[in-house]
N, C-alpha and C positions, 0 to 999 in steps of 0.2 A: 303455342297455337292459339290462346285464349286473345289473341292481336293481330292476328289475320282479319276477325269480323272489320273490326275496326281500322288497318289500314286498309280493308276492299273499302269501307266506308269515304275515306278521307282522298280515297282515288275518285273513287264516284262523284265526290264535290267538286274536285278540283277538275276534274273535268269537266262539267257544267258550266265553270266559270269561265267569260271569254275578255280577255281585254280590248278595254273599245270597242263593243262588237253593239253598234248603234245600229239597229234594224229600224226601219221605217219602209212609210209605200211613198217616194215623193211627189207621186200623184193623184193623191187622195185630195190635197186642200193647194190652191193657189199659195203661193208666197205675199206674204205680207208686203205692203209698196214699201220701195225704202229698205229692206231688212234682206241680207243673203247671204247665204251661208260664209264662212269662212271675215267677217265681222267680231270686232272685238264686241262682249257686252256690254262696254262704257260707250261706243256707236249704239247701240240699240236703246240703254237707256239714255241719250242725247237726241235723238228721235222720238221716243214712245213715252217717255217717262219713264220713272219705276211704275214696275208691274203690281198689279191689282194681289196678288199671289205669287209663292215658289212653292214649288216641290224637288225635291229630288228622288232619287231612288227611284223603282218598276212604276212606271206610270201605267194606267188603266185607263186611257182613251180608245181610241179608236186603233190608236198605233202603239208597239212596245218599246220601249228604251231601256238601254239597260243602265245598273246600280248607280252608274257612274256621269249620268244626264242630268241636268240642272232643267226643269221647265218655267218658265216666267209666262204667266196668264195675265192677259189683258181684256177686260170686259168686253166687250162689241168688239174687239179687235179680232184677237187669234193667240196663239200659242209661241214663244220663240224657247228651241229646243237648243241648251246651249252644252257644248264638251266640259263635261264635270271634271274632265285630268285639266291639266296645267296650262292650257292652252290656251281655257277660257271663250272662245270661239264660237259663233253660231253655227248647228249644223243644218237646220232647216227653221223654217218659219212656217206659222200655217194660219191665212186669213179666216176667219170664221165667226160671223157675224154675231152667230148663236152663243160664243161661248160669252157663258156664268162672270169669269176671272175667277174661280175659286177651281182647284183643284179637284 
């Protein structure tokens, strides 16, 4: 009985975790000109350049992604939110003049 704690534990995680489960509002920010969903990232950087910054993992903007999102930050530009599985693919872009490039 001393493993019950621990697999209610290991259910309660794995529940939480969703695959692919890319939440965004996609009308929060315009789409970057040029950049749209469903783009390889070697389109985006043939376009934009390399980005100013990456992040992966739970991003803390305005919008959540989850573990498995690659973000590429572009100074004066915007954000391009790319599928971190195997895909490699833009799922949205977001213009945004204000942003840093730094995560």
């Amino acid at each position: 009985m001393r493993l019950a704690p621990l697999a209610l534990g290991l259910l309660a995680l794995a529940a939480c975790q969703s695959p692919n489960a890319i939440v965004y509002d996609p009308g929060s920010f315009e789409p970057i000109a040029g950049i749209e969903a469903g783009q390889s990232a070697d389109d985006v950087s043939k376009k934009l350049g390399p980005p100013d910054a990456r992040a992966t993992g739970w991003w803390s903007g305005t919008n959540r992604f989850d573990q498995n999102s690659i973000v590429w930050y572009y100074k004066d530009k915007g954000r391009v939110v790319i599928d971190g599985y195997v895909s490699r693919t833009v799922v949205t872009s977001e213009a945004d003049v204000s942003e840093d490039g730094r995560p």
